[in-house]
C-alpha positions as CSV (number, residue, x, y, z in Angstrom):
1,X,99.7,105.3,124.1
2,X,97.1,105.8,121.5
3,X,96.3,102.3,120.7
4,X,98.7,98.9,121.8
5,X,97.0,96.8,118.7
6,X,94.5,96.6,115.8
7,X,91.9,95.9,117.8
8,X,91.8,98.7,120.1
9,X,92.3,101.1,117.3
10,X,88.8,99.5,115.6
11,X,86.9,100.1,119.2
12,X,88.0,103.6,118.7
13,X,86.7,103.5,115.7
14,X,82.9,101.8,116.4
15,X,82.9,104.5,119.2
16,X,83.5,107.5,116.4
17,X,80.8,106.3,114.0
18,X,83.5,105.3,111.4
19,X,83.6,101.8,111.3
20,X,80.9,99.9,109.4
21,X,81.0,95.8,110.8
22,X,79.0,92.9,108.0
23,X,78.3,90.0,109.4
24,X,76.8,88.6,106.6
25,X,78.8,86.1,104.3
26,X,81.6,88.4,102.1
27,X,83.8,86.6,99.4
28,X,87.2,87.9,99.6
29,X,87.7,86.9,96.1
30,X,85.2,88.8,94.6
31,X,82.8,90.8,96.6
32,X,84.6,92.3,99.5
33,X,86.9,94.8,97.5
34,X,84.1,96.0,95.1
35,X,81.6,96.3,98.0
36,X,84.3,99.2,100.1
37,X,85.6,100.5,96.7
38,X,82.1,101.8,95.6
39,X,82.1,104.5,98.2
40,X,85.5,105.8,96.8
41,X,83.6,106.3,93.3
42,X,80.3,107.3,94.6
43,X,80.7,109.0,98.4
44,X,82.9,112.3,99.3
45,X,85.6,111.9,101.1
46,X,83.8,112.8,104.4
47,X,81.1,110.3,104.4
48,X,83.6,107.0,103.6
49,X,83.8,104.9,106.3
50,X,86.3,102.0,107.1
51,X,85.0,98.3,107.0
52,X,85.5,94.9,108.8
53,X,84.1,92.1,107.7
54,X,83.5,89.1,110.7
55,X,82.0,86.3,108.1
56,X,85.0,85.7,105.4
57,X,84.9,83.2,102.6
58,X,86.7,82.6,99.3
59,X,86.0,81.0,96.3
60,X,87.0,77.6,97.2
61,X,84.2,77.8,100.0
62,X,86.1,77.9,103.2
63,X,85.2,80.0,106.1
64,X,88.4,81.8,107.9
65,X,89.1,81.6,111.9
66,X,89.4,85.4,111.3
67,X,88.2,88.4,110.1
68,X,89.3,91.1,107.8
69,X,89.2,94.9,107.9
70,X,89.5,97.3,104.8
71,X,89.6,100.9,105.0
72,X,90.6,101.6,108.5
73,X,93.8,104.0,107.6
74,X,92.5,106.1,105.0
75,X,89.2,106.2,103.7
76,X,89.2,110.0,105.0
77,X,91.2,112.3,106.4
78,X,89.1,111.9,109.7
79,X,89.7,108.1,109.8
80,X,94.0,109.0,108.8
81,X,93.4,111.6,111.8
82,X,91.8,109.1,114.4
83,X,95.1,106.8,113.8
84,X,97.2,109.5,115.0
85,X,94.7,110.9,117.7
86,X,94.1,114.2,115.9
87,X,91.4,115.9,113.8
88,X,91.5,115.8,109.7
89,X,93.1,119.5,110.1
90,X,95.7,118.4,113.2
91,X,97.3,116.1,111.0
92,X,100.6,117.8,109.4
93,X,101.2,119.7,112.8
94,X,101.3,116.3,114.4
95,X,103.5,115.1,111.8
96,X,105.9,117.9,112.2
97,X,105.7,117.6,116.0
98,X,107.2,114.1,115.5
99,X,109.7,114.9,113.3
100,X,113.3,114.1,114.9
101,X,111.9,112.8,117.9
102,X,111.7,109.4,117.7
103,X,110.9,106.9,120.7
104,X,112.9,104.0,121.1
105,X,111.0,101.1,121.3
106,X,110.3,98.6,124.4
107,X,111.3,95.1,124.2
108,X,109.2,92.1,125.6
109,X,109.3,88.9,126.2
110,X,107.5,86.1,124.1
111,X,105.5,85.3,126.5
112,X,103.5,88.5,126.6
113,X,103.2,88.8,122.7
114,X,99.9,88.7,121.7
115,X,101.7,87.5,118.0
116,X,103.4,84.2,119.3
117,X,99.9,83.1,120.3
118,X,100.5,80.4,117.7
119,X,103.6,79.7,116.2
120,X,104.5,77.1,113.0
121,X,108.2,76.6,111.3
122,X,108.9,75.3,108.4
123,X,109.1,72.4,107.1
124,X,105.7,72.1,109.3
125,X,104.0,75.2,107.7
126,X,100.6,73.0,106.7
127,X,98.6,75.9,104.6
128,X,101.2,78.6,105.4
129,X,100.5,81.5,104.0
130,X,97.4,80.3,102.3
131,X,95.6,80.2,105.6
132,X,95.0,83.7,105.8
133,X,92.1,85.8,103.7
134,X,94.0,87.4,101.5
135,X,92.2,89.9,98.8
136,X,91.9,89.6,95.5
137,X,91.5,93.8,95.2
138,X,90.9,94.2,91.4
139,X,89.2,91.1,91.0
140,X,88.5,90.2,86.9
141,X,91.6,91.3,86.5
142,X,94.1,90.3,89.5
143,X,95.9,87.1,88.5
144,X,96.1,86.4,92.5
145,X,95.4,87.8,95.8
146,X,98.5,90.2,96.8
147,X,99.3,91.6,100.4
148,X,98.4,95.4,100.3
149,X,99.2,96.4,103.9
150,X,102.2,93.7,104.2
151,X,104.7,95.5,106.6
152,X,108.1,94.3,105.2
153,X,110.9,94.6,108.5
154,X,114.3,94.1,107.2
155,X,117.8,94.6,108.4
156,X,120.9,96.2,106.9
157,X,123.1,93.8,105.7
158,X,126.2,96.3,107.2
159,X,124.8,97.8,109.8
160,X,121.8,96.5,111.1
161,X,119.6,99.6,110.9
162,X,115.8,98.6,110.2
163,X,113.4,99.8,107.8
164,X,109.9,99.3,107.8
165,X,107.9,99.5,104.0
166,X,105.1,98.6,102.6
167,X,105.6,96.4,99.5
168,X,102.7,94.2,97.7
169,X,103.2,90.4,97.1
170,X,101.5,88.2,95.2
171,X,100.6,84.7,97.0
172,X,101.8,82.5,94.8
173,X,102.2,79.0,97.0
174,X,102.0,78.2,101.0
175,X,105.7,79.2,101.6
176,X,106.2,81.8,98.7
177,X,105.1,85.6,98.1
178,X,106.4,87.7,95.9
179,X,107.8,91.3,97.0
180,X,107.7,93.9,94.0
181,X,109.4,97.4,95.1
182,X,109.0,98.5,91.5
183,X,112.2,100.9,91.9
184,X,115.3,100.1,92.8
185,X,115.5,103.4,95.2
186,X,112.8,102.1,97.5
187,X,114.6,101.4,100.9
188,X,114.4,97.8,100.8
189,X,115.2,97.5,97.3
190,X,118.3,99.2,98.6
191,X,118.9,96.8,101.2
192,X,118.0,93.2,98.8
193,X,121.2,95.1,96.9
194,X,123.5,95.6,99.5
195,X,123.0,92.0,100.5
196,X,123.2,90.6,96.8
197,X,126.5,91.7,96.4
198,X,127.2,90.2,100.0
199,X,126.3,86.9,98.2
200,X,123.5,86.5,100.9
201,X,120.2,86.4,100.9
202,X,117.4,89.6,102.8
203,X,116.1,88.2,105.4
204,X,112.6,89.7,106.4
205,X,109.6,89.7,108.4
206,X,106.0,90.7,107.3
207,X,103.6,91.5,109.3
208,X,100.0,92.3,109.2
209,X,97.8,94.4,111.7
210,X,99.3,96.4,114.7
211,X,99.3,99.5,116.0
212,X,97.9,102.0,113.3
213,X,100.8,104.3,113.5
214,X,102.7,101.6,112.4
215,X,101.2,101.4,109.0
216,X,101.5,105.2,108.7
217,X,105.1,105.8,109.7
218,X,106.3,102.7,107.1
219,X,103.9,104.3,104.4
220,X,105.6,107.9,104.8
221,X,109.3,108.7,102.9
222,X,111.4,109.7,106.1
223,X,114.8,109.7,105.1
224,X,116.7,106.0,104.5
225,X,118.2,105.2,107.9
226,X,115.7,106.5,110.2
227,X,113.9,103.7,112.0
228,X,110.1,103.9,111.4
229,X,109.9,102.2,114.7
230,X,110.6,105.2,116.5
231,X,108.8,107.2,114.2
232,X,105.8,105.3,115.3
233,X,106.2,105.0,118.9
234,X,106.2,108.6,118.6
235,X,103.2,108.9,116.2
236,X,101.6,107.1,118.8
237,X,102.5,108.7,121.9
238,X,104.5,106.1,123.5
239,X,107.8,103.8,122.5
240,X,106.1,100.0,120.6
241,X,106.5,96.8,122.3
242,X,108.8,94.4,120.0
243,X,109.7,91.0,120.7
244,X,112.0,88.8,118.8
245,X,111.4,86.9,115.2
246,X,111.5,83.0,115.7
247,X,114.3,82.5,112.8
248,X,116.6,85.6,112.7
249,X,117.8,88.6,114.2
250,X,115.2,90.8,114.2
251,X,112.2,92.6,116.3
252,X,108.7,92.7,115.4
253,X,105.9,94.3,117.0
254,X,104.3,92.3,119.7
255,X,100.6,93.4,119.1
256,X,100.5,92.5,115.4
257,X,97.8,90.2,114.3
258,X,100.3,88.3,111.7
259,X,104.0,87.7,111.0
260,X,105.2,86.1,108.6
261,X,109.1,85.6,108.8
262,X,111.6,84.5,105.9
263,X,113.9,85.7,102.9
264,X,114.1,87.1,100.4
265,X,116.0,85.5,97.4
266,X,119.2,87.6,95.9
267,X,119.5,85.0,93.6
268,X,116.9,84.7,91.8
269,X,113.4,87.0,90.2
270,X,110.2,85.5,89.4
271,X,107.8,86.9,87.1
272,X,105.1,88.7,89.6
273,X,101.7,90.8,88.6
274,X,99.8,92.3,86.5
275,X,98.8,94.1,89.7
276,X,96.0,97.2,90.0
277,X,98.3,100.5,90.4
278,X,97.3,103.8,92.0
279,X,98.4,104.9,88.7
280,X,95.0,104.1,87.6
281,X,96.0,101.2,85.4
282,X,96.8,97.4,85.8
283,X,100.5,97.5,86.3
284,X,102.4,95.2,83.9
285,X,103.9,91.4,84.7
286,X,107.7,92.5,85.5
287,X,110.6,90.2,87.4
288,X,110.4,90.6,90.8
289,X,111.5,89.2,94.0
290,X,110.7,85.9,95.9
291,X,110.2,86.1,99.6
292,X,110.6,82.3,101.0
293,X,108.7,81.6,104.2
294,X,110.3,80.1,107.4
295,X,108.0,80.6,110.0
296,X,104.1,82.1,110.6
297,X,103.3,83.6,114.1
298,X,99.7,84.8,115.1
299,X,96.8,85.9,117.3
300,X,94.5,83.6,117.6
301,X,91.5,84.5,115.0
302,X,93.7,87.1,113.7
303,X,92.2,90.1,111.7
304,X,93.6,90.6,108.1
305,X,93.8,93.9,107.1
306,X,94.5,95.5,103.3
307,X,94.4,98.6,102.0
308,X,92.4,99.7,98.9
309,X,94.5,101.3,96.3
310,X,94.7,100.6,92.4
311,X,92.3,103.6,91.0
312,X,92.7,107.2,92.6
313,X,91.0,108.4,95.1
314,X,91.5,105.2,97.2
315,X,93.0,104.6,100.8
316,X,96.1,104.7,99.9
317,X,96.1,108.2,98.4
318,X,94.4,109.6,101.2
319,X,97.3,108.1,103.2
320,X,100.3,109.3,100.7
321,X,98.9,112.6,100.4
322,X,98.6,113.1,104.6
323,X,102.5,112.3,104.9
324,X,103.7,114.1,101.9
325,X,102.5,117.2,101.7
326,X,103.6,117.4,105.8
327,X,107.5,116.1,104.9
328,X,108.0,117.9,101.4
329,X,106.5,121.1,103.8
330,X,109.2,119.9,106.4
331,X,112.0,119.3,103.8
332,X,111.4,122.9,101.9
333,X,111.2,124.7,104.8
334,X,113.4,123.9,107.7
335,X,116.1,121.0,106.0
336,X,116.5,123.4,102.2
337,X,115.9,126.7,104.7
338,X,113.2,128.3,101.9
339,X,111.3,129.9,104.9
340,X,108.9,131.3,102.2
341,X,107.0,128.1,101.3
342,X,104.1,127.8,103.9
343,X,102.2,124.6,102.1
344,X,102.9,122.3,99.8
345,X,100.2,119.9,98.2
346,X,100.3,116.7,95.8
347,X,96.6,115.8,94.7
348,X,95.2,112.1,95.0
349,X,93.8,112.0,91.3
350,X,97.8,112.1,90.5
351,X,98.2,109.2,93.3
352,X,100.1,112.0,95.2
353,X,103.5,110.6,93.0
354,X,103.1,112.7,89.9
355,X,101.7,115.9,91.5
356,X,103.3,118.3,94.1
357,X,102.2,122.6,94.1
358,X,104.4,124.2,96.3
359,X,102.9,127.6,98.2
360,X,105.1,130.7,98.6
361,X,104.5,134.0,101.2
362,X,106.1,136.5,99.3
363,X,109.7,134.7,97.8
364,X,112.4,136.6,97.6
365,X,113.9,136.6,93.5
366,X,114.9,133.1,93.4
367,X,112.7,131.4,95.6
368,X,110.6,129.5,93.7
369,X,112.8,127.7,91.6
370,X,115.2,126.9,94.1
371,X,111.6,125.3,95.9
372,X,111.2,123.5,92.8
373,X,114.4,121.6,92.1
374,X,114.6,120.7,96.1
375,X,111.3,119.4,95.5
376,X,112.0,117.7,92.3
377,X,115.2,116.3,93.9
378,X,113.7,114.7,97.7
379,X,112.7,111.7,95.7
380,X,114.1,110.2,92.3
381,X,111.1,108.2,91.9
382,X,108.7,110.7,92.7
383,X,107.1,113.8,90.7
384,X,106.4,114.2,87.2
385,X,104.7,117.9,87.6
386,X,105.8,120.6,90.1
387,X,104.6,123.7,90.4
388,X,105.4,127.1,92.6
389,X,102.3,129.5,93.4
390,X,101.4,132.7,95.2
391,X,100.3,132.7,99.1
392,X,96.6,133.8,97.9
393,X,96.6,130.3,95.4
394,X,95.3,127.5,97.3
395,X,97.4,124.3,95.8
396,X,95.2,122.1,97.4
397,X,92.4,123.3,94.6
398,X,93.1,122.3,91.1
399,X,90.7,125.3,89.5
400,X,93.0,127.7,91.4
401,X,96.5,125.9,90.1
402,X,94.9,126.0,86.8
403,X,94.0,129.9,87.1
404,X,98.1,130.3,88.3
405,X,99.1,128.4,85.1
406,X,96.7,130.4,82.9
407,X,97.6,133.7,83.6
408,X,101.0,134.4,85.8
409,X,103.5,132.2,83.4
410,X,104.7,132.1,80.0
411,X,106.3,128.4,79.2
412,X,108.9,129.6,77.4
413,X,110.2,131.7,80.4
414,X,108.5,129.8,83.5
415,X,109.0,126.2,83.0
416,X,111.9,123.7,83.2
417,X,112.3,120.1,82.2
418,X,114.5,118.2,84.1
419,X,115.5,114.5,83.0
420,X,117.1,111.7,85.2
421,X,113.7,110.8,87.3
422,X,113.2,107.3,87.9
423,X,110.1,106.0,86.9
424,X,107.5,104.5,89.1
425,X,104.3,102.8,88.0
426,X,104.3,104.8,85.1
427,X,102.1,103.0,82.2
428,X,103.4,105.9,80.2
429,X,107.3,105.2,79.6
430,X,107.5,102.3,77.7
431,X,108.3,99.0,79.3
432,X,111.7,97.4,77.8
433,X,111.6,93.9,76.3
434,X,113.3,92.0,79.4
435,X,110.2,93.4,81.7
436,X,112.4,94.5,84.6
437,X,114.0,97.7,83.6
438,X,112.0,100.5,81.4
439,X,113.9,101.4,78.2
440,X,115.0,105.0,76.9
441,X,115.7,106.3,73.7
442,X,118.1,108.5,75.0
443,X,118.9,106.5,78.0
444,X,118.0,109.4,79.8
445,X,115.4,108.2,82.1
446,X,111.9,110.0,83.0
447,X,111.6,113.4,83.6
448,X,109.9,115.9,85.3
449,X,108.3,119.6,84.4
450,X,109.1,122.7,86.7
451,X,106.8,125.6,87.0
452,X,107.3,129.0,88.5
453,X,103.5,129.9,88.4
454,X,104.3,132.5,90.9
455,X,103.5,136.4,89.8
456,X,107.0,138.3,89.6
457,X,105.8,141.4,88.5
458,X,103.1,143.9,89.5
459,X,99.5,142.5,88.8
460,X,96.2,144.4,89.2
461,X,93.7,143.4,91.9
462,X,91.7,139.7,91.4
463,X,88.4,140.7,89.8
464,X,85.9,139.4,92.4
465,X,83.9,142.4,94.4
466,X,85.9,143.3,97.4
467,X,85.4,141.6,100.7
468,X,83.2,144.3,102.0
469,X,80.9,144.1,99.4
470,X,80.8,140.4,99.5
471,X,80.5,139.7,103.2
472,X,77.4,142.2,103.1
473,X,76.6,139.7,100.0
474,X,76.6,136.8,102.1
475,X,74.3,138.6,104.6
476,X,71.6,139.7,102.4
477,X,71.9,135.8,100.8
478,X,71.6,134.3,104.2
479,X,68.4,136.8,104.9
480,X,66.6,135.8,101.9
481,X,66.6,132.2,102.5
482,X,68.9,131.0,99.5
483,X,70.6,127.4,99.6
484,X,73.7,127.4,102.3
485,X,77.0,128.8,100.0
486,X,80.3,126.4,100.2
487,X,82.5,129.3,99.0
488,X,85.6,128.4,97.0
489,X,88.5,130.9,97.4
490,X,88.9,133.3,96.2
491,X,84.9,134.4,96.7
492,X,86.1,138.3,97.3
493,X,88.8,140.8,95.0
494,X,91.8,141.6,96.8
495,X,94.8,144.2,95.9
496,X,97.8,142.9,94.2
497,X,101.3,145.0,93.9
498,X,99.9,146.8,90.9
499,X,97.1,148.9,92.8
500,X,97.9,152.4,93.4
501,X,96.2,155.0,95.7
502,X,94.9,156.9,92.6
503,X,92.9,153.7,91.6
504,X,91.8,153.3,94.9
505,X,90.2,156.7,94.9
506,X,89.0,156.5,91.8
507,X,87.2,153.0,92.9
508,X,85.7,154.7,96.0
509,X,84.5,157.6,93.8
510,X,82.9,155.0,91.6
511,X,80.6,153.2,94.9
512,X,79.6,156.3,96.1
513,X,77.8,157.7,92.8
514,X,80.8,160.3,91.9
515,X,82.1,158.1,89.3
516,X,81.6,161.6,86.6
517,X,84.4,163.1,88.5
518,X,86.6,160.7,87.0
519,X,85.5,161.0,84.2
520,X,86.2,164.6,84.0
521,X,90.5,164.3,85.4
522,X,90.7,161.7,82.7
523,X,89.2,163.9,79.7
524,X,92.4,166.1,80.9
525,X,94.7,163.4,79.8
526,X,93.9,162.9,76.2
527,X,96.8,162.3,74.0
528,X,96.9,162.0,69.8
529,X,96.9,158.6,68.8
530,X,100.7,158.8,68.5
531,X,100.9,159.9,72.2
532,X,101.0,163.3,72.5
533,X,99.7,165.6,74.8
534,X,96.6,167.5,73.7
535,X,97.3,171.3,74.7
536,X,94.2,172.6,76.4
537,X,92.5,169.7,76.9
């Protein structure tokens, strides 16, 4: 097992140079957000480090038993990759080494869970909820603090399978959160529905803290169904220990630092937000559920973790965009059989929702828009912009998408507009006068764009100096003692299906001085201006 809790994943951490501890005082109301956001708007991604803070206030004065930690799952790639026990590059293998083999989890007994170190029921909650350091994480603007890395565990109503997400909520008394999963396709949106029309309530458990792989698995978009339990368990090398909720039927894991257990109301919404999205953009006050508190369970001086979002690039990109682009590469290629896509990339500055370039190794006629509406159709709620390229287009780099766009499409021929999608944090469709749904003109929904960027007939070579050249380039720049080169592909030319053996003889000709000769075969081809040969020429 990679890590049992929190705690030994943060050791790991101190021991890799990636966690950064403050001792001093930190208001969790307004300093301790703004003070780990600043690297996300002034460091790259490599030097961002994750944070916990041992000296917690708030602005009421009081001083928490525990602690809080921000920025432990994905302030980089190499802190994502340290959860799962692999480098920043290992990452999508590992994901698709776990990929339909899930490890069932262990059950234990009370008495060995860490969690049910204390324990308080309602009515007997005292502060409840309240107790705990929640962030305020867009403070100025944040009408509350809201759970970030809340870990909702809820049940079927009809067959009992689980699902694990992570859903904000807005702490709004000592027994009351709210739960906002902004679209009604989000799997426990699905579930609060299922039991609505039951006439019965969603009962759920929250929990903070635990295993990393935890956080990751409930984060990603497997398939409804699959239990992110064993997702994790297999994330992290080794089935979770569970043990049972205090008030209902349900496991939760044994090493978390908090639980929180209760329901969720089916019969009635509560206004909830405005919220920071990774949109950007304040997301607006909407109805939204109400998630009723029956018991707390925790470790004793339990560390809170969040998760900074809101504003792109933040944690949670890094975090959306290390799970997507390995399962929409999973779903293209193996479950939609396009064995042609080799990569597929959504890009943080779109929150990796709106985003998604999909990479193709030579696609047979077809391909690429079959890739795009599989794409398009994984999620309802997710994608605004996809967009198919060549094998030599790196999707991961926006100058090269833009360079596809430019030059091998035409819109009227290469892009689709699909409608239908289901909007998602999207400040951009206009919000409907009763707040909870988003209003239409056309009742249509959102929609989406399709590209084929991909080149689909014979191009000429890309006009860089070919690799020869440039490698014996590099060498000369190295021996004169130049600043070190971060080259950008593509840094050399390359052949492309238009190149024929003439023009590669004429191109050797032209490095080894002889360029004359071609000048003399092509005085032999003159033509009139209307085309016609000229005899003796």
């Amino acid at each position: 097992m990679l890590y049992r809790d929190l705690r030994a994943y943060l050791d790991a951490l101190d021991k890799r140079g990636l966690l950064v501890t403050v001792d001093e005082p930190v208001s969790k109301d307004t300093e301790l957000v703004p003070l780990v956001r600043l690297q996300f708007r002034g460091l790259p991604e490599p030097s961002r480090k994750a944070f916990w803070f041992r000296n917690v206030t708030d602005a009421r004065g009081r001083r928490f038993d525990g602690s809080v930690v921000l920025g432990t799952l994905g302030s980089s790639r190499t802190i994502y990759g340290a959860a799962l026990g692999v480098g920043p590059d290992e990452i999508g293998a590992k994901w698709a080494s776990v990929q339909g083999k899930p490890l069932t989890p262990r059950r234990i007994e009370r008495g060995e869970a860490p969690v049910k170190e204390v324990v308080v029921r309602a009515p007997d909650l005292g502060d409840g909820v309240d107790r705990f350091p929640h962030l305020i994480s867009t403070p100025g603007f944040d009408p509350a603090p809201f759970l970030t890395a809340g870990v909702w565990a809820t049940r079927d109503p009809e067959n009992g399978s689980y699902n694990l997400g992570i859903y904000r909520g807005m702490i709004k008394a000592p027994d009351r959160i709210g739960c906002a999963t902004d679209v009604p396709t989000q799997h426990l949106a699905i579930q609060w529905e299922k039991a609505r029309r039951m006439g019965r309530h969603l009962e759920a458990a929250c929990f903070i803290g635990g295993p990393p792989a935890l956080l990751l698995a409930a984060a990603s978009k497997v398939p409804y169904g699959v239990d992110e339990y064993g997702v994790a368990g297999a994330l992290n090398g080794a089935p979770l220990d569970l043990v049972a909720a205090e008030t209902f039927d349900c496991l939760v894991p044994a090493g978390a630092e908090i639980v929180i257990e209760g329901r969720i109301r089916t019969d009635i919404l509560e206004p909830e937000a405005p919220f920071g999205e990774a949109s950007g953009y304040l997301g607006p006050r909407k109805m939204e559920k109400v998630f009723e508190v029956t018991a707390i369970t925790h470790r004793r001086q339990p560390i809170y973790q969040g998760i900074i979002s809101e504003f792109p690039p933040s944690e949670s990109s890094v975090m959306r965009k290390a799970a997507f682009d390995a399962i929409y590469l999973r779903h293209l290629r193996d479950a939609c059989n396009i064995p042609s896509v080799t990569k597929v990339a959504c890009h943080e500055m779109a929150s990796c929702n709106m985003l998604f370039v999909i990479q193709l190794d030579r696609p047979v006629l077809g391909q690429p828009w079959q890739a795009l509406r599989a794409a398009a159709a994984f999620d309802a709620s997710l994608g605004k912009y996809f967009i198919a390229v060549d094998s030599d287009v790196d999707p991961d780099s926006m100058d090269a998408v833009l360079w596809a766009l430019s030059y091998a499409t035409q819109p009227h021929r290469d892009a689709e507009i699909i409608r239908g999608k289901v909007p998602r944090l999207d400040p951009s469709v206009t919000p409907s006068a009763d707040e909870r749904q988003f209003a239409y003109p056309d009742g249509a929904g959102a929609s989406a764009i399709l590209i084929n960027a991909c080149r689909e007939h014979p191009y000429l070579p890309v006009s860089l100096p070919r690799r020869d050249f440039m490698e014996a380039a590099r060498a000369r720049w190295a021996a004169l003692g130049l600043p070190a080169l971060e080259l950008r592909a593509p840094w050399h030319g390359y052949p492309l299906s238009a190149w024929t053996e003439e023009n590669a003889e004429e191109a050797a000709l032209a490095v080894a001085g002889r360029y004359l000769e071609t000048g003399r075969k092509l005085a032999g081809r003159r033509t009139t201006p209307d085309g016609k040969p000229i005899a003796g020429e």
